[in-house]
N, C-alpha and C positions, 0 to 999 in steps of 0.2 A: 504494500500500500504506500509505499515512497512517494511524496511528491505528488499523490493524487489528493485533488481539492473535491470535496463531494458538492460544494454549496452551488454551481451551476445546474447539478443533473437535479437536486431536492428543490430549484426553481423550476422547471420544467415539468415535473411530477406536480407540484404544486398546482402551476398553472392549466395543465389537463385536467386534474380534479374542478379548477374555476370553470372552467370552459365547459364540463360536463364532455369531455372527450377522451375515445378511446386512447389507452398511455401504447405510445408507439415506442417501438426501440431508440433509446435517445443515442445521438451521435456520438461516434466513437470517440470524441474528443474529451466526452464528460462523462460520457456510458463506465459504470463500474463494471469493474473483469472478475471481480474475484467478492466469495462471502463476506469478507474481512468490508472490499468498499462496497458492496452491496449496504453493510450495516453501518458504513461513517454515514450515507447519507441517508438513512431511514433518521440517526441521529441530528443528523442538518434539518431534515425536513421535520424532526420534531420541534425543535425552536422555533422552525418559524410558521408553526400552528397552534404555538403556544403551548406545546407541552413537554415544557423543560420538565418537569418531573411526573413520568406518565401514570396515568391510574392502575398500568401493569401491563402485561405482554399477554398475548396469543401466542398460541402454536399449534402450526397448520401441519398437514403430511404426517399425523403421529400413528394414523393406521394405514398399513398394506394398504387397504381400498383406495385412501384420499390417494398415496403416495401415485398407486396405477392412474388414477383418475387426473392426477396435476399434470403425471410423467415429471415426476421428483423421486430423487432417489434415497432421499432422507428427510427429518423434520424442516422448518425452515419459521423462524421468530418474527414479529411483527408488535412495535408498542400498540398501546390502547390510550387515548387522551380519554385523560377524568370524565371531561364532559361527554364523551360517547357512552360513558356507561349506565345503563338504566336498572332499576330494580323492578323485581316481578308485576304484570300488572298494567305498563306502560304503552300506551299507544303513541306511536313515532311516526311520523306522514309518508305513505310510501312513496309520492315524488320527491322525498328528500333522499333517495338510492337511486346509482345505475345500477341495472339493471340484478336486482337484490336475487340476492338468495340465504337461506337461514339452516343452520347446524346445529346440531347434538351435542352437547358438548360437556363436561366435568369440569369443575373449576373451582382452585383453590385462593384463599386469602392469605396471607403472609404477617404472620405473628412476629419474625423477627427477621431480619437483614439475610439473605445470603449471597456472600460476595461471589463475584463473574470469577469460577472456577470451577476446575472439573470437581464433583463430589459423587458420595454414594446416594442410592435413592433414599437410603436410611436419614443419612444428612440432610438431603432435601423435604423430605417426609417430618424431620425433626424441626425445623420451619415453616408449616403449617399448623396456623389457627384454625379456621374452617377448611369447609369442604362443600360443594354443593352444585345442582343443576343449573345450567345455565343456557344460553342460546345466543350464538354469535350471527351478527347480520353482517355477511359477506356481498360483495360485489362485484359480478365479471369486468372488471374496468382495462379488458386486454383482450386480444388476440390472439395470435397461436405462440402458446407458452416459450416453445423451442426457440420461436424466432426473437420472442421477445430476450430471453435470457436471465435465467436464476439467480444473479446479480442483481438486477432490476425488479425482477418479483420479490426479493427479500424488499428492497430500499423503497416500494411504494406497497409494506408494511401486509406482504401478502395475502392479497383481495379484504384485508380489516377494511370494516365500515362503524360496526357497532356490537354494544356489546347487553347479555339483559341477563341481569343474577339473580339467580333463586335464594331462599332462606336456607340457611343453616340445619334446618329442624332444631330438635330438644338434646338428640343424641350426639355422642363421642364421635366422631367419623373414623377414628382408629379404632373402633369396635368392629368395623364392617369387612368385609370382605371385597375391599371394592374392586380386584379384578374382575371377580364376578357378578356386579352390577349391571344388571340389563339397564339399557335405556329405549327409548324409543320416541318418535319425532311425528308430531302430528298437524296436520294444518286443515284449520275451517273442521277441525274433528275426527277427520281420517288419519289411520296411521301413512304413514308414507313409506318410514324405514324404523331400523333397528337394533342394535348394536350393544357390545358388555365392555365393561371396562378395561377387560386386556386386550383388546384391539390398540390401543394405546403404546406403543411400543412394547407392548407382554404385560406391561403394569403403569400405571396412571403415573407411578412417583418415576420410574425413570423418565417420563417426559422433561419432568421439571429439575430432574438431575442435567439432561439434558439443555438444556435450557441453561443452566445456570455455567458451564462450560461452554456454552454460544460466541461467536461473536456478536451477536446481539446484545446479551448482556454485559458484556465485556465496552460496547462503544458506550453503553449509559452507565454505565459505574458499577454495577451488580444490580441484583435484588432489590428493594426493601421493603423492611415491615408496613405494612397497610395494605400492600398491592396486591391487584387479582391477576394471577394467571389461570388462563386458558388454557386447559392440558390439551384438548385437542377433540374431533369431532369423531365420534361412534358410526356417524354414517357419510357419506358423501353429502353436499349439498343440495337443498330442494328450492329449484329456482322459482320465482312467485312472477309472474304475470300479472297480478293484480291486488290490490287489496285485501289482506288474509290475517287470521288469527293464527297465532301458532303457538303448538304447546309442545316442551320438552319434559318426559318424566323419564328419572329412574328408579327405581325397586329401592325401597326405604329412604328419597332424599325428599323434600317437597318439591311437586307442580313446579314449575317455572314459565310465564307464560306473557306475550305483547301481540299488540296487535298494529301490525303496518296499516293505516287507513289512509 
């Protein structure tokens, strides 16, 4: 990453989001090559969206499925601005998304800091407060992945748009078994898809072991206590044409549910 400046390609990402237009391969002159500058400028472009200290990180590709479905060949990180996070319940206007679509998803709260290094799932497992369903509202804001480049799908924060958190429940969430936490994903009341918790890289907490050895987390400083990460989605995406209710439940977490109108 010598000598590469991110803050030309995180204006151009920027200004495709203004413009409401497809993010094209940006010129090789500012185009990142590699994860490391995919992630300085995901960190450029959070400055200047105003989220110098994010509400937390997504991570996309944590099951086979999405992994076949992106044509990625591993996880890949993406911040979350505070104000894109919603709690259960929320209706969000669906012409404020290109061309939306909403995931399945498990997501933890962060009780205490864990710095940008590699750790065990244990370590990272020892870092969480809560646990809970959630529902991430993604956006095809791109073309054919390949051409576009992995690079650039990390640095415009891969397909994040928004994010909607379930409750806690009453219980321990280290009581559970949560490899084996079915989930499932429903819209206007129909299931759509559905999925358990060790689609996740084998287990939910290596996601976030993962995660915390990123360069992702590595360009914003680590972890820290307050933040929600996104382990990752149970099913592939269910893209919405129109205005829809959607509900994500798993086995023992509470309901989690918004409606795009």
């Amino acid at each position: 990453m010598t000598g590469y400046q991110p803050e030309q390609a995180a204006v151009a990402l920027q200004q495709a989001r203004q413009r409401r237009v497809e993010v094209a391969p940006l010129p090789a002159a500012i185009a990142p090559r590699t994860e490391q500058e995919g992630a300085a400028v995901q960190r450029a472009l959070s400055l200047r969206v105003g989220a110098a200290s994010p509400g937390g990180f997504k991570i996309g590709a944590t099951a086979r499925r999405m992994q076949e479905y992106l044509g990625l060949t591993g996880p890949a990180a993406g911040f979350m601005a505070a104000g894109d996070l919603h709690r259960s319940g929320a209706t969000v206007p669906f012409a404020n998304f290109i061309r939306p679509g909403v995931e399945c998803e498990l997501a933890v709260r962060l009780a205490r800091d864990l710095p940008a290094a590699s750790c065990t799932p244990k370590q990272a497992a020892d870092a969480v407060g809560d646990l809970f369903a959630a529902i991430e509202i993604v956006e095809n804001r791109y073309g054919e992945l390949t051409v576009l480049g992995t690079p650039t799908l990390i640095a415009d924060q891969v397909f994040h748009a928004a994010a909607v958190l379930g409750d806690p429940g009453g219980q321990d969430w280290r009581s559970l078994d949560i490899g084996s936490l079915g989930g499932r994903l429903l819209v206007d009341g129909q299931q759509r898809d559905e999925g358990v918790g060790a689609d996740l890289m084998g287990h939910p907490m290596n996601c976030l072991a993962w995660l915390a050895g990123s360069s992702v987390a590595a360009a914003f400083g680590g972890l820290k206590a307050g933040q929600v990460v996104m382990l990752g989605s149970v099913t592939p995406p269910v893209w919405l044409t129109a205005p829809a209710s959607v509900t994500v439940e798993f086995a023992q977490l509470p309901r989690v549910q918004v409606r795009l109108g």
